[in-house]
DOFI-985878 format. One line per 3 residues: number of its first residue (from 1); for each residue y, x, z of N, C-alpha, C, CB. Coordinates in steps of 0.05 Angstrom, whole numbers, plus 5000, padded with zeros to 4 digits. Atoms other than C-alpha are relative to their C-alpha. Last residue first. Glycine has a CB too. Example, Ala and Ser with C-alpha at 12.3 -4.5 7.8 and 13.67 -1.06 7.14 Angstrom:
<rs>
2> 4976/4984/4999/4979/5273/5143/5022/4985/5014/5009/5009/4971; 4976/5018/5000/4910/5246/5156/5024/5018/5000/5001/4980/5025
</rs>
This chain:
<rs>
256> 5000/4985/5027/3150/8940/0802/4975/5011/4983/5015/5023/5005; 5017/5026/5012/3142/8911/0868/4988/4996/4976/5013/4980/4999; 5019/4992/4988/3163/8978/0917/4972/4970/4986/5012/5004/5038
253> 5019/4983/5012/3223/8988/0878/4972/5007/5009/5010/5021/4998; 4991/4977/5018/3259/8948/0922/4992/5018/4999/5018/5007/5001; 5006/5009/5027/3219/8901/0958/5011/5010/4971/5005/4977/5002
250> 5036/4985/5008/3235/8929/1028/4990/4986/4981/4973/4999/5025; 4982/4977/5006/3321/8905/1007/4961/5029/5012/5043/4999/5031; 4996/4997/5036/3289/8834/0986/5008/5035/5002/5037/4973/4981
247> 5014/5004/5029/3258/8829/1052/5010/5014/4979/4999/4973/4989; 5013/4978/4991/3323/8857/1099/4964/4994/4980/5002/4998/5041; 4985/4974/5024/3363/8811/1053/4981/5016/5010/5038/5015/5004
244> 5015/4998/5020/3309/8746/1085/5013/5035/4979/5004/4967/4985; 4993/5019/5020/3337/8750/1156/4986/5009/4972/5031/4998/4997; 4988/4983/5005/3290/8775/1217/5010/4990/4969/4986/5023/5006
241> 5022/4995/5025/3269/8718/1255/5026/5022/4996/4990/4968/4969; 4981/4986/5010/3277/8700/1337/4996/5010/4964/5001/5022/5021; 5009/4976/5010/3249/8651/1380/5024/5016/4980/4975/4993/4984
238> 4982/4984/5013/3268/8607/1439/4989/5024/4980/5016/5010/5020; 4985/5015/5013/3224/8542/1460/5019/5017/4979/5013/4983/5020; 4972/5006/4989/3205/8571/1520/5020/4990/4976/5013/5027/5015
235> 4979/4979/5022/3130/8566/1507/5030/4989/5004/4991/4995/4960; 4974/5009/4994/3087/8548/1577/5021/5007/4978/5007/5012/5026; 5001/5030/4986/3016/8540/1553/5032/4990/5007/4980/5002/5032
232> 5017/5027/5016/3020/8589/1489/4996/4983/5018/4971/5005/4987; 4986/4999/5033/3078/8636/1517/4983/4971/4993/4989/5037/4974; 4982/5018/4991/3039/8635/1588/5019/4981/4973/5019/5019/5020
229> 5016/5015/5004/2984/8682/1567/5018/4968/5005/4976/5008/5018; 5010/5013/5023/3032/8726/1534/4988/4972/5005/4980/5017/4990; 5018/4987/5015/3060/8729/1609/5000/4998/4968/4976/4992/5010
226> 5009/4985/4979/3125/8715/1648/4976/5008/4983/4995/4985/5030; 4993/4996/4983/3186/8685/1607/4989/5011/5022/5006/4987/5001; 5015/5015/4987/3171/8693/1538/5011/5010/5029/4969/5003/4993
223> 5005/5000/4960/3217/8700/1492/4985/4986/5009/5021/4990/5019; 4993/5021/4983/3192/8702/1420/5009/5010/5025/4980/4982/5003; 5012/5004/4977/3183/8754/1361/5014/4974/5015/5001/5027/5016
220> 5018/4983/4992/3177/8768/1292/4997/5006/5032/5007/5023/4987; 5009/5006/4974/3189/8703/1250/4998/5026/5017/4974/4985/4998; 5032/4997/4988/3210/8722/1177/5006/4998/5037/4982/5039/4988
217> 5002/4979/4974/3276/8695/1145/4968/5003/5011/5021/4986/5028; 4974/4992/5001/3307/8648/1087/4993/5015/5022/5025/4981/5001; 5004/4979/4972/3244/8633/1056/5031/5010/5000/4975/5031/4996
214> 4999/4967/5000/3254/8578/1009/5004/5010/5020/5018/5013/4984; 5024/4977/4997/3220/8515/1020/5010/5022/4995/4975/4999/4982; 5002/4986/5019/3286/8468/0992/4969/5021/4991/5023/5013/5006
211> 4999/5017/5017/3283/8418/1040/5003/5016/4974/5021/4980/5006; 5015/5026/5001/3258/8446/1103/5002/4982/4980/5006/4986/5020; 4979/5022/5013/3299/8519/1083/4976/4969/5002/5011/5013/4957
208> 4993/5013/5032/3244/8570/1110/5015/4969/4996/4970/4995/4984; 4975/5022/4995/3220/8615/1159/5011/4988/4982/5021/5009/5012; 4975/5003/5018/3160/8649/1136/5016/4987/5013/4997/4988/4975
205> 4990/5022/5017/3119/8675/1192/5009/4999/4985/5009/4989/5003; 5015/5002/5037/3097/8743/1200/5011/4976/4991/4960/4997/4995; 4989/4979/5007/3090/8737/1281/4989/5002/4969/4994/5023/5020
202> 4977/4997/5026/3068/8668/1281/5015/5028/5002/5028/4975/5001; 5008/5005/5034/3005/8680/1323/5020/4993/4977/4981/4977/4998; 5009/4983/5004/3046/8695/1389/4992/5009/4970/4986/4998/5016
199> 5014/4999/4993/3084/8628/1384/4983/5029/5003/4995/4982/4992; 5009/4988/5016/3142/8583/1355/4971/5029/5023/5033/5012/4981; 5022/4987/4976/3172/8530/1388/4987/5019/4973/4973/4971/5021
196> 5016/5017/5021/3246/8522/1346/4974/5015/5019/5005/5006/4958; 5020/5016/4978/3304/8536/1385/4988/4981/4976/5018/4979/5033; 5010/5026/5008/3322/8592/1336/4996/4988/5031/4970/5003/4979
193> 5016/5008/4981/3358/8660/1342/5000/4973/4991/5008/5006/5028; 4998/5034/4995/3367/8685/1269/4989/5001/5035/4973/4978/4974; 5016/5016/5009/3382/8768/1262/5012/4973/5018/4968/5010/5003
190> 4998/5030/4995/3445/8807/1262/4971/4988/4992/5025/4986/4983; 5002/5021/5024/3427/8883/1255/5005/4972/5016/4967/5001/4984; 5024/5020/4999/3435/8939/1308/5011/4981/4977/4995/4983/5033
187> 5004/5012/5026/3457/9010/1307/4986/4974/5000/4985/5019/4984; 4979/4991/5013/3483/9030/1372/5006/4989/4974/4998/5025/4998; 4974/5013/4992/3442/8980/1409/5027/5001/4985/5005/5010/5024
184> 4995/5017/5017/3380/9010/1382/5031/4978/4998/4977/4988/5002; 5003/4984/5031/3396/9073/1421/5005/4980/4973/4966/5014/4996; 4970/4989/5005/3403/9037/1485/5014/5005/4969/5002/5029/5013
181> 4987/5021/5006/3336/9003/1471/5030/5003/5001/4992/4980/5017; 5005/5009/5025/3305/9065/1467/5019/4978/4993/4972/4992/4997; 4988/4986/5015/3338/9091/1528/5002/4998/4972/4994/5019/5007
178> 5006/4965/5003/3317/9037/1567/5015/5009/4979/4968/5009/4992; 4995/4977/5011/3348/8979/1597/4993/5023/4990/5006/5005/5008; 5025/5005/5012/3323/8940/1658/4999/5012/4971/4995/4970/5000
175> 5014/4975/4982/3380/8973/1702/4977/4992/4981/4995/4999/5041; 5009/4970/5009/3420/8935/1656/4991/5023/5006/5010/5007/4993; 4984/4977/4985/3400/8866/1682/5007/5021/4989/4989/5010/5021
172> 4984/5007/4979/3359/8811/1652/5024/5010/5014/4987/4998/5015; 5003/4987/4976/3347/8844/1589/5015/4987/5027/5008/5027/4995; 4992/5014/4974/3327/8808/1526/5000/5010/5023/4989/4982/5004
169> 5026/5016/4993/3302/8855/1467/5018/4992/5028/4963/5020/5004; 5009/4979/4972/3369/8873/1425/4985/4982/5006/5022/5012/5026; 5038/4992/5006/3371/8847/1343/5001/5020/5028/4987/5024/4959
166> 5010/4967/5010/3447/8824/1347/4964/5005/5019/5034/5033/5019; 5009/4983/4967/3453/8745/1362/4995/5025/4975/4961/4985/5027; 4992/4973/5019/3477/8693/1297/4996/5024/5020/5035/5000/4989
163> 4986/4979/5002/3453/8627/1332/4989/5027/4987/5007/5003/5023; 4991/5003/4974/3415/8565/1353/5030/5021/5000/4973/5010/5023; 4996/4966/4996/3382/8566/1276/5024/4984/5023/5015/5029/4963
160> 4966/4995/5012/3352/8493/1281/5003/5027/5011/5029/4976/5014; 4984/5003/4988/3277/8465/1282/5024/5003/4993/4995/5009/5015; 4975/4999/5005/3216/8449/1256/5027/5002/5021/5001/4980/4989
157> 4991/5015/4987/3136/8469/1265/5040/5006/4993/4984/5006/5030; 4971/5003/5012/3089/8478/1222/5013/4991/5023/5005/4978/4975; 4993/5021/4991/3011/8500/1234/5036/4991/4999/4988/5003/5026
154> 4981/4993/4989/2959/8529/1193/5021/4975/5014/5010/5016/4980; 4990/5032/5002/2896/8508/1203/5029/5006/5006/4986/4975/5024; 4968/4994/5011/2847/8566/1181/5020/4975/5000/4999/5012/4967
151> 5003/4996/5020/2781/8567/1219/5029/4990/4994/4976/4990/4989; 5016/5020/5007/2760/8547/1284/5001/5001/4975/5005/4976/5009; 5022/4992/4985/2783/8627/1316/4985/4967/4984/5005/5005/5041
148> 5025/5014/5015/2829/8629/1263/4978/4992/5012/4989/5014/4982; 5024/4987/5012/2894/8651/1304/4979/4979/4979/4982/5011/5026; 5028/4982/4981/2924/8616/1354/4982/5018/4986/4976/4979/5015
145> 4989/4994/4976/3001/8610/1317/4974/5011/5024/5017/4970/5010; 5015/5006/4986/2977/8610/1249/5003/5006/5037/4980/5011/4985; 5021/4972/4989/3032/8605/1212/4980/4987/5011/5012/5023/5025
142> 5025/5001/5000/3097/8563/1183/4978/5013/4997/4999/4990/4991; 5027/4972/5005/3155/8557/1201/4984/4985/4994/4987/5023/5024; 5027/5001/4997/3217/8508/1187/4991/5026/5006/4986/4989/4978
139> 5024/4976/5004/3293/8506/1197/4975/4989/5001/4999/5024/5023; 5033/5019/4996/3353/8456/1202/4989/5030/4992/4989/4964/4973; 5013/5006/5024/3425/8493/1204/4969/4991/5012/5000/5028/4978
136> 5002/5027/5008/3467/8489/1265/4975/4991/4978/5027/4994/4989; 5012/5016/4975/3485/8554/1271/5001/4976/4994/5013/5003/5025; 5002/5000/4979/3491/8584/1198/4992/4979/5026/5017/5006/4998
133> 4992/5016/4996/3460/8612/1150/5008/4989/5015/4995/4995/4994; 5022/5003/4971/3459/8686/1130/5006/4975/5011/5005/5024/5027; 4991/5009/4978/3470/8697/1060/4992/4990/5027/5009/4988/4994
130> 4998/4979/4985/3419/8740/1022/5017/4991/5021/5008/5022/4987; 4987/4979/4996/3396/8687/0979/5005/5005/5024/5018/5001/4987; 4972/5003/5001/3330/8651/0990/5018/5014/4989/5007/4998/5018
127> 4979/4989/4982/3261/8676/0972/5024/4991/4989/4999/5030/5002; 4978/4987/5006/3212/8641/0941/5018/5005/5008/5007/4996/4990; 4975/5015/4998/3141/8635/0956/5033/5008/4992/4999/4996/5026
124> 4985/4985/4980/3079/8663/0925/5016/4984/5009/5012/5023/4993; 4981/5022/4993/3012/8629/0908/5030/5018/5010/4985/4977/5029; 5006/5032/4994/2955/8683/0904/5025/4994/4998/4986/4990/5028
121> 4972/5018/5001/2941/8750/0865/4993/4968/5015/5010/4995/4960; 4996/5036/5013/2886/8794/0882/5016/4984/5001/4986/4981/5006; 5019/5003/5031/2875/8864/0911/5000/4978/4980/4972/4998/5006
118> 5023/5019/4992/2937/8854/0962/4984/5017/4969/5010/4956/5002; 5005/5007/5026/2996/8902/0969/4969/4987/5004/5003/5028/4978; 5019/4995/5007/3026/8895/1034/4990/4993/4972/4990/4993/5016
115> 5006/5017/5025/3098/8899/1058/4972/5014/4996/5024/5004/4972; 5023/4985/5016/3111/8916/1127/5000/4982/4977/4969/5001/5016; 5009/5005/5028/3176/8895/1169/4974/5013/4989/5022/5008/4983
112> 5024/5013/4991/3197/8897/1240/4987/4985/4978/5005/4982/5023; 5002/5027/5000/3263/8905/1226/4979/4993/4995/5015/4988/4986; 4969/5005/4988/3280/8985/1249/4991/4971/4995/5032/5014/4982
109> 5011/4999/4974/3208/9000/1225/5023/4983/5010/4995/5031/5014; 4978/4997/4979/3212/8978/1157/5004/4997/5030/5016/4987/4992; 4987/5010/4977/3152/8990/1123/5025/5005/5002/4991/5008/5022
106> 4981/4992/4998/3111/9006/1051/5008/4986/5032/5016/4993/4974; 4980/4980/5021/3050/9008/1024/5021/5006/5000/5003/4995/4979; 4973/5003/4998/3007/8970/1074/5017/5024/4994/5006/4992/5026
103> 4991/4969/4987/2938/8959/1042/5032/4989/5008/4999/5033/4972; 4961/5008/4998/2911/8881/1038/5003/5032/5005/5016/4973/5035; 4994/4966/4998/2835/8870/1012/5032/5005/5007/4992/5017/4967
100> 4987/4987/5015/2827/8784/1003/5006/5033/5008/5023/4984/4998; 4980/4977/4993/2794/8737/1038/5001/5025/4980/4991/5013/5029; 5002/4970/5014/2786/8680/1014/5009/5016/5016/5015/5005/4975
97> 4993/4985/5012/2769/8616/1058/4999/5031/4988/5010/4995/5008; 4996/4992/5029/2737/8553/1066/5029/5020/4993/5001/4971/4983; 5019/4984/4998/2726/8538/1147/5004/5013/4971/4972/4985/5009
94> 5023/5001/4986/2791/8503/1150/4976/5021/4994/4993/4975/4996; 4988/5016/4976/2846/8519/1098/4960/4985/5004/5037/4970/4987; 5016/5015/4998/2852/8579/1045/5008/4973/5024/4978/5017/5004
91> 4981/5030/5010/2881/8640/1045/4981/4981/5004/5013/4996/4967; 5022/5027/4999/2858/8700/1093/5015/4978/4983/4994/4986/5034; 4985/5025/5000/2893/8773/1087/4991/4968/4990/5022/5008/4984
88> 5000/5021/5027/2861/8837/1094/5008/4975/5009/4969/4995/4984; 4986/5021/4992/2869/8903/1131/4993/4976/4973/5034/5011/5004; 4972/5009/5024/2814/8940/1121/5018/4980/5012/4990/4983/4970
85> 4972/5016/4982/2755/8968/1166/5026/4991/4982/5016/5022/5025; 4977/5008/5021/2697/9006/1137/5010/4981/5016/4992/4988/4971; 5013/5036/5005/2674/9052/1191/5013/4989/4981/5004/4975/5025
82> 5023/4988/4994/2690/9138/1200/4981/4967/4988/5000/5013/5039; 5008/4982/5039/2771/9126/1170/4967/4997/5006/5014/5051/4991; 5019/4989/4989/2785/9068/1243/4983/5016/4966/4982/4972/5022
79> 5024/5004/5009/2843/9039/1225/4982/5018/4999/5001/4991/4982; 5014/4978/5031/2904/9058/1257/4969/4995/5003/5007/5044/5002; 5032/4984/4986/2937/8991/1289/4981/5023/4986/4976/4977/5003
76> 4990/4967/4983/3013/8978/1271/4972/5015/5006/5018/4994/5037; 5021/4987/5011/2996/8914/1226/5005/5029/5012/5000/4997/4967; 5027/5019/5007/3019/8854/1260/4984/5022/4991/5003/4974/4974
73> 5024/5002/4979/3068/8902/1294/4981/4995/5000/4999/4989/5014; 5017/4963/4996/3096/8918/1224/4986/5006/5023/5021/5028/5001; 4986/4985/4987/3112/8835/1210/4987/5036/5003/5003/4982/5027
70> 5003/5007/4964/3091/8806/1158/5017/5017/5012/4969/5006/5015; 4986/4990/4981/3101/8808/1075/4992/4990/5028/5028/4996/4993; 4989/5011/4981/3054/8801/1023/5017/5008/5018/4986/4993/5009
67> 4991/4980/4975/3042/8837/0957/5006/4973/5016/5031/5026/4995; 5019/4981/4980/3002/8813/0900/5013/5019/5016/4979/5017/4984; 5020/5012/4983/3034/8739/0881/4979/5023/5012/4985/4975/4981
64> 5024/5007/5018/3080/8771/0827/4976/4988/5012/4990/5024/4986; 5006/4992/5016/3134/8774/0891/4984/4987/4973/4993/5014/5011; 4965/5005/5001/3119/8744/0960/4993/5011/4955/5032/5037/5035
61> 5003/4982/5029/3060/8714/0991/5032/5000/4993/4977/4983/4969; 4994/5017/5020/3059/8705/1066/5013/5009/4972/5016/4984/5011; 4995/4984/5026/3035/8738/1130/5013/4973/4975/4963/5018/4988
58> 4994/5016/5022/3014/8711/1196/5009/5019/4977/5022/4980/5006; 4970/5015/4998/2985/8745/1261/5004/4983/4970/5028/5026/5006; 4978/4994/4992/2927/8786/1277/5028/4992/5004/5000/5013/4992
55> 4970/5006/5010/2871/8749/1254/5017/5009/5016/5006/4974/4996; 4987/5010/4986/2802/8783/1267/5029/5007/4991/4991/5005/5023; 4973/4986/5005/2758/8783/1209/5013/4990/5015/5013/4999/4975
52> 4979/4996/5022/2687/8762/1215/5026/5008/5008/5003/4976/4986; 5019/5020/5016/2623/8777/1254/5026/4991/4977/4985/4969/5022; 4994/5023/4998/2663/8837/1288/4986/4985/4980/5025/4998/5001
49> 4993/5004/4976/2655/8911/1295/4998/4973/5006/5023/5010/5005; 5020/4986/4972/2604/8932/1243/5013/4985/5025/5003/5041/5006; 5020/5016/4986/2648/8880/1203/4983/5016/5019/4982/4987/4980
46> 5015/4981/4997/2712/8908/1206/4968/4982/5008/5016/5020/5023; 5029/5012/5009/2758/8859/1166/4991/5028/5011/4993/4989/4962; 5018/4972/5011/2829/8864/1203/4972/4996/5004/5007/5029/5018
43> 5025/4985/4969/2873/8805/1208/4979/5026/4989/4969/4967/5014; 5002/4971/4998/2931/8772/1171/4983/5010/5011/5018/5010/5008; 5009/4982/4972/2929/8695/1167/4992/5036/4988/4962/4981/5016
40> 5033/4991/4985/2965/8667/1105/5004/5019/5018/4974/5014/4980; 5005/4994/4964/3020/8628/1082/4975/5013/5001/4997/4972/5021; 4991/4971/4998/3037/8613/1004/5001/5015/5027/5027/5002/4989
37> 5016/4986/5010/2994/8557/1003/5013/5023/4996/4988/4989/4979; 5024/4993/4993/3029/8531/1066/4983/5018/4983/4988/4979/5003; 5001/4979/4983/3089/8530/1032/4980/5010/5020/5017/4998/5009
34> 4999/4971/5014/3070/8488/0982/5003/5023/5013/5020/5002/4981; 5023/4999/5018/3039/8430/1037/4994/5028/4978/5004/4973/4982; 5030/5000/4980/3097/8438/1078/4978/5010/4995/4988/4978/5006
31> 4985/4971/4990/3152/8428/1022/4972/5012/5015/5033/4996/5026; 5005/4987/5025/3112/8363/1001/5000/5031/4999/5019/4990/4982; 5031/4995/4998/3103/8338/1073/4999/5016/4977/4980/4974/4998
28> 5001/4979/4984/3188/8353/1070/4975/5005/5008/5016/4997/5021; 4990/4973/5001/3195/8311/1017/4992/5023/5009/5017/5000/5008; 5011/5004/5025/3158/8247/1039/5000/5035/4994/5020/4976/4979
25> 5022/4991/4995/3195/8254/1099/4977/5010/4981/4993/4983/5012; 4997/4966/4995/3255/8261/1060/4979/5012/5019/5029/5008/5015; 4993/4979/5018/3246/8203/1029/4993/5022/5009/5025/5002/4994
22> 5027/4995/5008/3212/8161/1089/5008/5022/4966/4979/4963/4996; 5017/4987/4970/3288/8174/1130/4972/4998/4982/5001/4975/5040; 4991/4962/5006/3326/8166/1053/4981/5008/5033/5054/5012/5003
19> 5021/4986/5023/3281/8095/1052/5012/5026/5010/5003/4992/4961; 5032/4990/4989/3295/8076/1131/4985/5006/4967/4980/4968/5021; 5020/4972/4988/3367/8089/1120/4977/4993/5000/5004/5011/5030
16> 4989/4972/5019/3377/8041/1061/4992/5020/5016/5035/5005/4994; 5030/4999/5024/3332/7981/1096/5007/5026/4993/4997/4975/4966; 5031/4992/4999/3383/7988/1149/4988/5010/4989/4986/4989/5003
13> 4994/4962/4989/3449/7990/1113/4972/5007/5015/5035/5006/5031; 5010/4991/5021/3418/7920/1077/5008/5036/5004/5013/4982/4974; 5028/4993/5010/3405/7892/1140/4999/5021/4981/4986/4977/4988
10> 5010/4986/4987/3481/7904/1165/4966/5009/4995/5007/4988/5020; 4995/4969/5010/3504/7881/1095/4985/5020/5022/5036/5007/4999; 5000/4992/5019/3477/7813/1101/4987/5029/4994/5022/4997/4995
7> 5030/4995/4997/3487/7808/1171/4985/5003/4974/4987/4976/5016; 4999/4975/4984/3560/7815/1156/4963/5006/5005/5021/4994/5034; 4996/4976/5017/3549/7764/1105/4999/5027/5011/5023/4999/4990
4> 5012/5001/5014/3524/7711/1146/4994/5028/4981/5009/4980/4992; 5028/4992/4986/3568/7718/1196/4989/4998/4983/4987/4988/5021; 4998/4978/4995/3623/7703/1139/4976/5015/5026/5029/4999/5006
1> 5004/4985/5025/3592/7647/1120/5005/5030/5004/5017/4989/4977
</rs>
């Protein structure tokens, strides 16, 4: 009887984890799904130059739904005044999407920030608070890591913040070192390191709470260990985001 019972209870601790394990799957397709529609590809619409709009990196809605945020690399390129050329920002999924007019109205160079005002309102997401969470914590992205080249599929992938690291670019040695990077050294910010795979095309990402969806950080670069071209066959697994205060603090008075 007593065997009996123990096996009982052991089934019935089973059954229990495998609902909260399809719960939170459940859940976390849901998360996914909304945060996706607040995701989009970033790229510049020149048609003389190109048949359609090449995607530069990721972006994602913030605000009244007409400003986005990315990264300022994504959008560093001076547009060509003589042709029409725009920055604009893609929603949608597979071959079916909007594109949308995007100016960039404001930056933060120092954290690799741009905010863009869009012509048209879409989907936004919501930003975390300002605390910085720590090691250990679960994480999502979500971007377009190759681009659009088949059409818009964004892609998700999960992981955990690895650590609390100051915002310097990885130097084997300090003969490797420059003066710039000295400089930033003096003044530097705490961002997220992640082992979470993340990719060229997620520069811009959202980073975001897997059970809540709020953005608690943007994506803006990766280690790579010998090329770009290597990043997308060989990726090392290690990226880096910039936390969500540095958002909310380029969103002052610039949303209004």
């Amino acid at each position: 009887m007593k065997t009996l019972i123990i096996g009982i209870l052991v089934l019935l601790g089973s059954l229990a984890r495998t609902e909260a394990i399809e719960n939170e799957t459940v859940t976390f397709t849901s998360i996914v799904k909304s945060v996706s529609q607040g995701t989009v590809a970033v790229a510049v619409d020149a048609p003389i130059k190109h048949s359609a709009p090449r995607v530069l990196g990721t972006g994602f809605i913030v605000s009244n739904g007409f400003f986005a945020i990315t990264n300022y690399h994504v959008v560093s390129e001076n547009l060509d005044p003589t042709i029409v050329e725009n920055y604009v920002v893609l929603s949608g999924e597979g071959t079916v999407a909007k594109k949308i007019k995007a100016e960039v109205v404001k930056i933060d160079l120092k954290h690799d920030l741009a905010l863009l005002k869009l012509d048209s309102p879409l989907s936004a997401l919501k930003l975390g608070n300002d605390e910085l969470l720590l090691p250990g914590s679960e994480i999502a992205l979500t971007g377009f890591p190759i681009g659009a080249v088949l059409g818009l599929y964004p892609a998700t992938h999960r992981g955990y913040i690895s650590a609390i690291t100051p915002d310097a670019i990885p130097a084997s040695n300090s003969n490797q070192l420059t003066n710039t990077m000295r400089a930033r050294l003096k003044s530097v910010s705490l961002i997220y390191q992640l082992d979470a795979i993340a990719y060229p095309g997620n520069s811009g990402s959202p980073l975001y709470n897997p059970f809540t969806g709020e953005v608690i950080g943007v994506i803006n670069k990766i280690l790579v260990k010998d090329t770009k071209e290597s990043a997308l066959a060989s990726p090392t697994g290690i990226s880096y985001a910039i936390p969500v205060r540095f958002v909310r603090e380029l969103l002052k008075g610039a949303t209004s």
